[in-house]
C-alpha positions in Angstrom: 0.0 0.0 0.0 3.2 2.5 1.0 4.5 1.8 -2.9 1.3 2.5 -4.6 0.6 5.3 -2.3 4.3 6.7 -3.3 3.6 5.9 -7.0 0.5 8.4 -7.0 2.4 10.8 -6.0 5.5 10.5 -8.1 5.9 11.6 -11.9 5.7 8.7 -14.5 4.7 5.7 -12.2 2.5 4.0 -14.0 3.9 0.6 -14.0 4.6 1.2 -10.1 0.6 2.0 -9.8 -0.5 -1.3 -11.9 2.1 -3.9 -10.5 1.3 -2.4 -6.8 -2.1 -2.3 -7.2 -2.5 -6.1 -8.6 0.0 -6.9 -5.2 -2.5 -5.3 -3.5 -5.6 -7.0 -4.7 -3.9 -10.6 -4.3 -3.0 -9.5 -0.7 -6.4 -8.7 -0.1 -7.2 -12.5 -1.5 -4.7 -13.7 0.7 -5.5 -12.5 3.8 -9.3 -13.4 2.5 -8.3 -17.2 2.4 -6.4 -17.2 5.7 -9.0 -15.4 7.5 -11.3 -18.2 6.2 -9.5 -21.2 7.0 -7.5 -20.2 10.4 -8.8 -20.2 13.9 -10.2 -17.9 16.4 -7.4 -16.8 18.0 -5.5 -16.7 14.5 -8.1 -14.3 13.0 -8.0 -12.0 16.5 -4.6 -11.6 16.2 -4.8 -10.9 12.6 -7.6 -8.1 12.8 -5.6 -6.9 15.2 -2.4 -6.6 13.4 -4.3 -5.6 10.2 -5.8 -2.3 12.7 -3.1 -1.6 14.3 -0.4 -1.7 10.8 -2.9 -1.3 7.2 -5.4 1.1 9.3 -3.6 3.0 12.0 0.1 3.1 10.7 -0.9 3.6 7.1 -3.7 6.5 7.9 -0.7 8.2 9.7 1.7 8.0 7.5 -0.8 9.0 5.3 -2.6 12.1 7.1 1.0 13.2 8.0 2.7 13.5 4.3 -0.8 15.3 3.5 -1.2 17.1 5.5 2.7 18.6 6.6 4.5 18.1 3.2 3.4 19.8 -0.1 4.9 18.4 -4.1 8.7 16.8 -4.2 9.0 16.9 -0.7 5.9 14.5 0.0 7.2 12.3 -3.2 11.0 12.5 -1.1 9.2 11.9 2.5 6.9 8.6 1.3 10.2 7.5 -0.9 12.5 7.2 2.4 9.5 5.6 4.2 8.7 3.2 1.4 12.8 2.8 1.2 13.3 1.8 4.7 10.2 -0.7 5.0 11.8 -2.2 1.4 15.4 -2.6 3.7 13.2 -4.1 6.4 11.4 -6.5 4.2 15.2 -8.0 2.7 16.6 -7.9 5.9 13.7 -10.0 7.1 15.9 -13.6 5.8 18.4 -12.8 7.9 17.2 -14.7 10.5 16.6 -17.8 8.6 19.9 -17.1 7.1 21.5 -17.7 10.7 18.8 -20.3 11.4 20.7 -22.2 8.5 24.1 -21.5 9.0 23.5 -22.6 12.9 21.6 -26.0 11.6 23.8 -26.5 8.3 20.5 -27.4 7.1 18.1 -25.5 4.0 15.0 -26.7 4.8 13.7 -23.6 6.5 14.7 -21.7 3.4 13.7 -23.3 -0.1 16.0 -21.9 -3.6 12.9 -21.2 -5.3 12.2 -18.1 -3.1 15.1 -17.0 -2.5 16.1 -17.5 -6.5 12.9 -15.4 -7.3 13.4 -12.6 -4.6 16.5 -12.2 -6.2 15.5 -11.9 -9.7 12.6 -9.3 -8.6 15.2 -7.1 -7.0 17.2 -6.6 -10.3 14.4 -6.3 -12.0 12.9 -3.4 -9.5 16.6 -1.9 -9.2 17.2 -1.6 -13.2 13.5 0.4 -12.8 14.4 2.4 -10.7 17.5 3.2 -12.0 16.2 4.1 -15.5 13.5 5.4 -14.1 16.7 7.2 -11.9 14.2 6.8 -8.6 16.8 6.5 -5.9 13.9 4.9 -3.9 12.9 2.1 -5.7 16.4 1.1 -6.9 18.7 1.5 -3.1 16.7 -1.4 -1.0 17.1 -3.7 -4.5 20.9 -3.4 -4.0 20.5 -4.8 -0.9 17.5 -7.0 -2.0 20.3 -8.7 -4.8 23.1 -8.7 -2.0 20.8 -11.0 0.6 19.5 -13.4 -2.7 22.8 -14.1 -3.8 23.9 -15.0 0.3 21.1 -17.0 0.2 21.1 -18.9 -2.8 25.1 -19.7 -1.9 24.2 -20.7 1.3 22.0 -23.4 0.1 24.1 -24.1 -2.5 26.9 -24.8 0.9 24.1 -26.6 2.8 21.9 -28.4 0.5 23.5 -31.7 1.2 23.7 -32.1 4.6 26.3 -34.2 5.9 25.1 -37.0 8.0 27.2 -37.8 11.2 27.9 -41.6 10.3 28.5 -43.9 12.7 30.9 -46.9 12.0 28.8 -49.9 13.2 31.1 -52.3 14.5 30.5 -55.8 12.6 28.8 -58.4 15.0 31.8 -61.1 15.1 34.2 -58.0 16.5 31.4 -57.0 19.3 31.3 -60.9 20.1 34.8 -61.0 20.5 35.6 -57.5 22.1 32.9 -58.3 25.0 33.7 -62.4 24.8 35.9 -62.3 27.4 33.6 -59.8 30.0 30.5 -62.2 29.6 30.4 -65.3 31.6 27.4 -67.5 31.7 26.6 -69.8 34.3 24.6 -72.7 32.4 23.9 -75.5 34.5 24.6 -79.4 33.9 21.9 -81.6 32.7 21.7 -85.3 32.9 20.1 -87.3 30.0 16.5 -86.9 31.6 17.1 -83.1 31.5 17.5 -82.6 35.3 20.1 -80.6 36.7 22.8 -82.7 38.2 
């Protein structure tokens, strides 16, 4: 909503307007389908976060850059703020970036994501940068850096190696514990009492 909200604003946005607001319809879907599907206490907390983020933060930002800033400076005030929640949203990996290098293991963090984020923030940063928008093409830079860590990580950790074992083979347990094992078997007579 920040992006298309910047794109009105700004001179020659167009393609930010449609590709922001088709993001914004599927999110609408999403959140549709979730709020369906997930419990009570999953949809409370949602409505709440939904309130407190898309209604209260966004109407603020919103009322404030209306209402204190007039022309560029607005377009320059909602680019920093869309810029810095852009750096938020690639720095969010980070942690599943240490979450992997901690467990040497990808499965938290599939390629396909990470290969996709990747191509989207060259895609956004060569916009931006013939578009010369500073805005939309600075948080792709870093958007590119974090793919690239991430798709070399899992390249590292894709195979995880397995702590093997060397079973010992059965006749060198028999005789490494032959001598330690004494059993007491009693003497039977042909009638198979003891004797």
């Amino acid at each position: 909503m920040l992006w298309l909200f910047y794109a009105i604003f700004s001179e020659n946005a167009m393609l930010l307007i449609t590709i922001n607001s088709f993001a914004f319809v599927m999110e609408i879907g999403y959140i549709a389908v979730y709020l369906l599907y997930a419990t009570k206490k999953d949809k409370i907390l949602t409505f709440k976060f939904l309130l407190l983020f898309n209604i209260f933060g966004f109407g603020l930002i919103c009322a404030l850059t209306l209402f204190l800033t007039k022309g560029t400076k607005r377009v320059k005030v909602l680019g920093w703020i869309c810029m810095v929640f852009a750096l938020c949203v690639f720095a969010a990996p980070l942690g599943v970036v240490r979450k992997v290098i901690r467990t040497k293991s990808v499965e938290f963090m599939p390629f396909s994501l990470s290969f996709f984020l990747t191509l989207s923030a060259v895609m956004w940063f060569f916009y931006g940068y013939l578009k010369k928008d500073k805005f939309v093409a600075i948080p792709n830079i870093l958007g590119f850096i974090f793919g690239i860590l991430q798709m070399v990580l899992y390249l590292i950790y894709r195979n995880p190696k397995k702590n093997e074992v060397a079973e010992p083979k059965t006749q060198e347990l028999s005789e490494q514990y032959r001598s330690d094992i004494n059993i007491a078997m009693p003497k039977l007579n042909e009638g198979g009492n003891d004797v």
